[in-house]
ZAKELUM-479509 format. One record per residue (C-alpha): x negated, z negated, y negated; residue in one letter. Coordinates in steps of 0.25 Angstrom, whole numbers. Each point is the difference from the previous one (the first is absolute). Example, Ala and Ser with C-alpha at 12.3 -4.5 7.8 and 13.67 -1.06 7.14 Angstrom:
<recs>
REC      c1      c3      c2   r
REC     -49     -31      18   A
REC      -6       2     -14   S
</recs>
This chain:
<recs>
REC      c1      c3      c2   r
REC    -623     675     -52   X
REC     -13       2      10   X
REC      -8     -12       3   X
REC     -14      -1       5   X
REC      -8     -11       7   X
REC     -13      -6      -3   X
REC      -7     -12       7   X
REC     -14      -6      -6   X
REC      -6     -12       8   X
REC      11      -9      -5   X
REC      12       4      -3   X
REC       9      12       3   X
REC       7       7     -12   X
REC      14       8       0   X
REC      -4      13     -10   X
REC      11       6     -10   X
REC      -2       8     -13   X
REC       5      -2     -12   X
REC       9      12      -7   X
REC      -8       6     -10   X
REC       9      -3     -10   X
REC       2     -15       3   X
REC      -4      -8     -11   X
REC     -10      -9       9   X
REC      -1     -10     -12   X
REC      16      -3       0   X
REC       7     -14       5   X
REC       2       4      13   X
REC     -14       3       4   X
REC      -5     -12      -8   X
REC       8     -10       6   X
REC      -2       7      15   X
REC     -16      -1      -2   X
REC       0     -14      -6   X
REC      10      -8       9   X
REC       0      -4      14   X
REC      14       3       2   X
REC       7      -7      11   X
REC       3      11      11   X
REC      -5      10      -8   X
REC     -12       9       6   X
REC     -13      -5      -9   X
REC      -5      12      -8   X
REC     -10       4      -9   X
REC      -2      11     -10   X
REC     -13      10       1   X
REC      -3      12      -8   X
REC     -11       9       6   X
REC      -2      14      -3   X
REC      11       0     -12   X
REC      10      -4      10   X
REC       7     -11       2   X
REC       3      -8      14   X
REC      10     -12       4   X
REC     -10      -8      12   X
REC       9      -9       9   X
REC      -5      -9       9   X
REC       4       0      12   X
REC     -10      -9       7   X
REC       4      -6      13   X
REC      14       7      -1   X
REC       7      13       7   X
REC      11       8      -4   X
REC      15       0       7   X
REC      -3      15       4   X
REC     -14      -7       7   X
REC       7     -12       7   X
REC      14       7       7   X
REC      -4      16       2   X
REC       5       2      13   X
REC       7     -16       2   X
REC      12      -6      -4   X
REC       3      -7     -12   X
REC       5     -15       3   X
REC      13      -3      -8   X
REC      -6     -15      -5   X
REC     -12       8      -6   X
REC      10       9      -7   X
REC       5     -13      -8   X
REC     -12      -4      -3   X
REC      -3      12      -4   X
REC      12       0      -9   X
REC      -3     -14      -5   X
REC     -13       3      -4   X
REC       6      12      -7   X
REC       9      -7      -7   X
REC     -10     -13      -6   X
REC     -10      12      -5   X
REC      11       4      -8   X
REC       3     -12      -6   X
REC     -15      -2      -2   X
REC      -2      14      -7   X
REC      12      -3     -10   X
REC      -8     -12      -6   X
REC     -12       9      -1   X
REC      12       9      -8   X
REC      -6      12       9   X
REC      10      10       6   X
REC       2      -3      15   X
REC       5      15       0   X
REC     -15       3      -1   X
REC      -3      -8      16   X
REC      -4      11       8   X
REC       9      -2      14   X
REC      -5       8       8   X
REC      -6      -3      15   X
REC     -15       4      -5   X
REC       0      -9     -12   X
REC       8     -14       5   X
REC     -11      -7       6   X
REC       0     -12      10   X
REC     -10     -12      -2   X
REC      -3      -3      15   X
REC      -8     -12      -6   X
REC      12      -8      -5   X
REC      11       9       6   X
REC       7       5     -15   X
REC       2      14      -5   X
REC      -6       6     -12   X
REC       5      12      -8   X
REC      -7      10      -7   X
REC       4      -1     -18   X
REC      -1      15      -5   X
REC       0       0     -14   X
REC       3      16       0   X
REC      12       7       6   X
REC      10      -6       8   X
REC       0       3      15   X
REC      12       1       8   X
REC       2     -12       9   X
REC      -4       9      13   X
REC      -3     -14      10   X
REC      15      -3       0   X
REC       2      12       7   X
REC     -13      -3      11   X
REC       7     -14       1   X
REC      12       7       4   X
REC      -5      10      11   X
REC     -10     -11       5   X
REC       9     -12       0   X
REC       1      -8      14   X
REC      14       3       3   X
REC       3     -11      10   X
REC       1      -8     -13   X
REC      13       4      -4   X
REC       1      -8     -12   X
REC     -13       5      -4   X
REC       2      15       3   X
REC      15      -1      -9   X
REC     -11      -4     -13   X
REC     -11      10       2   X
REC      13      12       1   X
REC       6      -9     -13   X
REC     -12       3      -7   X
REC      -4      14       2   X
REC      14       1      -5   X
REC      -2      -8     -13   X
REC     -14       7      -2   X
REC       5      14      -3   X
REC       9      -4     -10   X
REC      -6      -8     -11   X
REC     -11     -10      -2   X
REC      11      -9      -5   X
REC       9       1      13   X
REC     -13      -2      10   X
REC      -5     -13      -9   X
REC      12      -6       2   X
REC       2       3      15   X
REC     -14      -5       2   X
REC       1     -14      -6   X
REC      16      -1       9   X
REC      -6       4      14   X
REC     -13     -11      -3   X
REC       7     -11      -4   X
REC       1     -11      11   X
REC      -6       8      11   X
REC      -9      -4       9   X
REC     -15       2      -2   X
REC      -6      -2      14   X
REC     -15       3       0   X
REC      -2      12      10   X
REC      -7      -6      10   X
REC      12      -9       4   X
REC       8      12       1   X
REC      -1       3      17   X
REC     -14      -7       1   X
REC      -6     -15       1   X
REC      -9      -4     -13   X
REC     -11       2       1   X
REC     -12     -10       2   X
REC     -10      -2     -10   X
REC     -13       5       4   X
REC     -14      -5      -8   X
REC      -6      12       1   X
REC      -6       6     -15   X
REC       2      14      -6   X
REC     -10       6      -4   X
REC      -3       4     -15   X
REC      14      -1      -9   X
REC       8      -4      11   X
REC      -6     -14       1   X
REC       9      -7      -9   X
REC      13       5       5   X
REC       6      -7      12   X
REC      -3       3      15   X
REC      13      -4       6   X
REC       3      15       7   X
REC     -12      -2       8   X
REC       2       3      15   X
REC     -12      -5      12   X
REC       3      14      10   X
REC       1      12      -3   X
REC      14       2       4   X
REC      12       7      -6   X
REC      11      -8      -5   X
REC      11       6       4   X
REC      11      -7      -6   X
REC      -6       2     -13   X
REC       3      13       1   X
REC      11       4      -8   X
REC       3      16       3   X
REC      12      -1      11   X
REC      -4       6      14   X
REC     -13       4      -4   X
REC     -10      -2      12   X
REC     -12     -10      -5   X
REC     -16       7       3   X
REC      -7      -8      10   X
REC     -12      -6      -4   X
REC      -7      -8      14   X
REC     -11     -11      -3   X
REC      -3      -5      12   X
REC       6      -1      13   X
REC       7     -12       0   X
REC      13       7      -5   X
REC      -2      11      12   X
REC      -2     -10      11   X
REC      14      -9      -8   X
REC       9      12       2   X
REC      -5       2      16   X
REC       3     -17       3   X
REC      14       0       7   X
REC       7     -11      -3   X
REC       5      -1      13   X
REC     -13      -2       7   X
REC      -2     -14      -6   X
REC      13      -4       4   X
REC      -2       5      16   X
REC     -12      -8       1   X
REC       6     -14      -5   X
REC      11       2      11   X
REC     -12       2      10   X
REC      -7     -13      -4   X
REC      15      -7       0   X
REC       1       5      13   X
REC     -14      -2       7   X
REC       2     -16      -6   X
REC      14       0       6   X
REC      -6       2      12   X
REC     -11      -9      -1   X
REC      13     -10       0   X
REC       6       5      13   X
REC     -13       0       7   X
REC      -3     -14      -4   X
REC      14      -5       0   X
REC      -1       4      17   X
REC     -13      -5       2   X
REC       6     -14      -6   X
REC      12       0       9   X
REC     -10       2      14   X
REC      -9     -12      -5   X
REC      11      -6      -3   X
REC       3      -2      16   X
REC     -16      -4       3   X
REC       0     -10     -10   X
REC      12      -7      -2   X
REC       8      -4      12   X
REC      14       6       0   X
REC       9       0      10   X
REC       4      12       8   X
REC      11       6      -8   X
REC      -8      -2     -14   X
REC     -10       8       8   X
REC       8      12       2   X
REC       5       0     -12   X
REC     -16       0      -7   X
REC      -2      11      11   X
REC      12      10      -5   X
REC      -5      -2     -16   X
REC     -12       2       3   X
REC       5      14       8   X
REC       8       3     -12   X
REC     -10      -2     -11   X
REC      -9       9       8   X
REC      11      11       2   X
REC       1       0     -17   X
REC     -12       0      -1   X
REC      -4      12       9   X
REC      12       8      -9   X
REC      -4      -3     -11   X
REC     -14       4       2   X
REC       5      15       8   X
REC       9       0     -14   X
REC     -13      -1      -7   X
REC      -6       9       8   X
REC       9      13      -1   X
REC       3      -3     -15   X
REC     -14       2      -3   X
REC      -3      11      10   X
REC      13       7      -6   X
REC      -6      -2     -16   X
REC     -14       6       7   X
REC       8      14       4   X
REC       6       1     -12   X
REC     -11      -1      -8   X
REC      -6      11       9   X
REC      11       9      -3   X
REC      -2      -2     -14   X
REC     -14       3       2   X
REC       4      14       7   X
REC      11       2     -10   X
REC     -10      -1      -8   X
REC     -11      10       5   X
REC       2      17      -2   X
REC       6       4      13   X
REC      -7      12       5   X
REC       6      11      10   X
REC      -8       5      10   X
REC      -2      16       0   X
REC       2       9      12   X
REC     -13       7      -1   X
REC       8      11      10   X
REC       7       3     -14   X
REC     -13       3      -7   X
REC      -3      12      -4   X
REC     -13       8       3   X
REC      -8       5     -11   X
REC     -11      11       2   X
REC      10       7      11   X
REC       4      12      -8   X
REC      13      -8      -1   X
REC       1     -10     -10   X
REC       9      10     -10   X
REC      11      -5      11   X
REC      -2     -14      -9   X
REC       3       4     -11   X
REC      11      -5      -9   X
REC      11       9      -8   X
REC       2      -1     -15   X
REC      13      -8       4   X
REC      -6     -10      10   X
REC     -11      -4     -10   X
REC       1      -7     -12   X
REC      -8       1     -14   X
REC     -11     -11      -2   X
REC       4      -8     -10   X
REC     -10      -4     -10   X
REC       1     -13      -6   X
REC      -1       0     -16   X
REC     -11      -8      -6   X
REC      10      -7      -6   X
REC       6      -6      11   X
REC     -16      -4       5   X
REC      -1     -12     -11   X
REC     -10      -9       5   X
REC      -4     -15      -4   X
REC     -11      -7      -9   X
REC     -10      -7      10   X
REC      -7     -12      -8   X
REC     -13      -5       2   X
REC       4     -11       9   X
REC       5       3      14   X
REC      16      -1       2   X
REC       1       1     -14   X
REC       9      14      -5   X
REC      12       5      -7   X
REC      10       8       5   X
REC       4      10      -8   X
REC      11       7       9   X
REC      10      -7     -11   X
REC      -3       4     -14   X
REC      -1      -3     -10   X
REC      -6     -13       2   X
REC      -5      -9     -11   X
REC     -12     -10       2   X
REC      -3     -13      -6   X
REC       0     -14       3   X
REC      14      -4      -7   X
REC       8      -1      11   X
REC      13       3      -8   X
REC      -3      13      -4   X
REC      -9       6      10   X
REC      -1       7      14   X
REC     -13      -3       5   X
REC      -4     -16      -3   X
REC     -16       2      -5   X
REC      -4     -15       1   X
REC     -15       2      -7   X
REC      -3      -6     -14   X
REC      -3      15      -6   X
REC      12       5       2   X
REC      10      -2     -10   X
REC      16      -2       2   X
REC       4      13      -1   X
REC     -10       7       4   X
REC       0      16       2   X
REC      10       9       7   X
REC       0      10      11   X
REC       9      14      -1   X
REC       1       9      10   X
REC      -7      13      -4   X
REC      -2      14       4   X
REC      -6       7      10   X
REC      -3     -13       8   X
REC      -7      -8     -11   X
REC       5     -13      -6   X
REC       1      -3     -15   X
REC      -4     -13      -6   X
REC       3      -5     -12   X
REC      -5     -12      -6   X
REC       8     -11     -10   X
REC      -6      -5      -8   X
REC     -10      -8      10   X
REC     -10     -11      -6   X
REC     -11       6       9   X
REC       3      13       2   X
REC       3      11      12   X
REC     -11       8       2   X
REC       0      14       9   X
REC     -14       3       3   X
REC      -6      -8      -9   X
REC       6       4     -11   X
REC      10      -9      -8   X
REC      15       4      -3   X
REC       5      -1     -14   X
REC      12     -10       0   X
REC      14       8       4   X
REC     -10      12       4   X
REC       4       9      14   X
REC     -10       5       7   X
REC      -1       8      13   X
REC      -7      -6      11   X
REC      -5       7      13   X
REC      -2      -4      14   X
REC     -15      -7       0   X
REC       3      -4     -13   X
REC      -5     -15      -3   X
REC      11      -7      -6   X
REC      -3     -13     -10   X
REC       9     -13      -3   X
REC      -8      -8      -8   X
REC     -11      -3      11   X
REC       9       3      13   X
REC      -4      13       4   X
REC       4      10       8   X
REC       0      14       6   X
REC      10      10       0   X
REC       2       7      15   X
</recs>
């Protein structure tokens, strides 16, 4: 069963032809095209050219293989995954349509980042083997044991009978918890007032983010190292701040006023003996505080003084650390070229190593944009795009770009590969517009679009 894609200005359509010797006209089709089926993909029947085609919609949504290639798959999204299984089944039955006839695979189960449910794809024509079961094994997080225990439990069920793999969808969702994936390693996130553009302005903008920043805890693929995406350089000059330095300079101020007390506490005790008259004894006494006031004082303040001439040589030390060290050449040891002699200088096949040439492969570079300090790295691929900060790498925060945006594969040859999914607005490579799920090779100086962020491939 080969699905295509379509997008008009609207909507986007999930493409699948009919058998040529389906009867069209039948139940199933009927009741498929004239009822908005809770969980079910919406579909419509066209005939064009004397062939006839299933179109799904598939507006605003993105496909388990587009949402987790190359990440984890949280355990508590594995139940609700299950739990929404398990109510479209019971839904299709009081449609009296055959729930053998749901397509479970990752291309055609689709997730709804509008309203956070799943929809599955209804094929009237044969039945499919229930492949996702065995993606949800392989890709499961497996720090959830309990989760890991299902996904194994059903890839088991799933390749004995349909029976066996209904009944061991509707045990592991019952009673499990269905925690939203934002809440699974990250904070909610804040609503954000900003409006999408074209169909994505009457869904809900609550996976907005104000920086371009990647958030890695949303990450779910275990030791993968995140790109770096650097706005501005506030982040730069945050990691450079040594906490320490703040505290060195409170003691310095603690210490500068402790000594404004001595000081002033000696100069108390010897007007204390101009001022008031005190007897001889109370005179010496004034006299020896005020000797010992200054003694702590004049510690204190040489204390002060190496302290902070020692946190001056350190950082100097840092500083040459720091700095490439350079070794100064005996220009005795030269040799002299023009002399007649220079074959003396030659090196032996065994002294002198090959020069290695470094594969374009290993020379990927970044995507510049338009404004300066904005880039993605792509030295970590794949790396998804978008402004759902669940389900993506690189945070966009622009109103043309959709959730889930596009995808960047590592190529051949030293290129990249972009793929877009599915976007509202569109990737485009030069100027020219990718079809939705379409790869196409980009080359270095290559413009690059998101929507209307731009940039250049280098």
């Amino acid at each position: 069963m080969k699905a295509t894609y379509y997008k008009d200005t609207m909507h986007s359509y999930m493409i699948i032809p009919c058998p040529s010797e389906a009867e069209t006209t039948g139940y199933q089709y009927r009741m498929l095209e004239m009822n908005r089926i809770e969980g079910i993909l919406p579909c419509g029947l066209r005939h064009i050219d004397g062939e006839s085609f299933l179109y799904y919609e598939t507006t605003g949504r993105q496909s388990l293989n587009s949402l987790y290639e190359g990440r984890k798959i949280p355990g508590a999204e594995l139940f609700r995954l299950l739990k929404a299984l398990a109510e479209v089944s019971g839904t299709l039955s009081g449609y009296l349509l055959d729930e053998q006839h749901l397509v479970l695979t990752g291309d055609q189960i689709f997730y709804d980042l509008s309203n956070g449910k799943y929809c599955f794809t209804y094929y009237p024509g044969e039945v499919v083997s229930p492949e996702v079961f065995r993606l949800l094994a392989d890709g499961i997080d497996g720090t959830d044991k309990r989760a890991a225990a299902a996904a194994y439990r059903l890839c088991a069920a799933a390749e004995r009978d349909r029976q066996a793999l209904r009944e061991a969808v509707r045990e592991e969702a019952a009673d499990k918890d269905t925690a939203k994936p934002w809440e699974i390693g990250t904070e909610e996130p804040v609503e954000n007032n900003v409006a999408e553009t074209e169909y994505e302005d009457t869904a809900r903008s609550d996976m907005y983010t104000a920086n371009i920043e990647i958030k890695k805890g949303s990450r779910f693929a275990a030791g993968r190292k995140a790109p770096e995406v650097r706005a501005d350089r506030n982040s730069e000059t945050a990691e450079n701040s040594d906490p320490s330095q703040g505290s060195g300079k409170k003691q310095i101020v603690l210490r500068l006023l402790l000594i404004v007390f001595l000081l002033a506490g000696a100069g108390g005790l010897f007007a204390v003996q101009l001022l008031v008259y005190i007897s001889q004894r109370e005179r010496r006494l004034c006299i020896a505080g005020s000797i010992l006031l200054l003694i702590s004082s004049c510690l204190i303040i040489a204390e002060t003084v190496l302290r902070v001439r020692e946190s001056r040589r350190k950082k100097r030390e840092e500083e040459r650390s720091r700095r490439p060290s350079y070794m100064e050449s005996d220009e005795k040891d030269l040799p002299v070229f023009g002399t007649g002699k220079a074959e003396e200088y030659r090196l032996n096949d065994d002294e002198a190593g090959n020069t290695v040439r470094f594969s374009e492969q290993e020379m990927i570079g970044r995507l510049y944009g338009r404004d300066r300090g904005s880039r993605i790295d792509l030295r970590t691929l794949p790396v998804t795009v978008g402004k759902a900060q669940a389900y993506v790498d690189v945070v966009l925060p622009d109103p043309s770009v959709s959730r889930v945006h596009a995808r960047i594969y590592k190529g051949e040859e030293g290129c990249i590969e972009i793929r877009d999914l599915d976007s509202t607005n569109g990737t485009f490579i030069n100027g020219t517009r990718l079809e939705p799920n379409e790869k196409r090779r980009v080359h270095r100086g290559d413009e690059v679009r998101f929507g209307n962020m731009e940039y250049e491939y280098r």
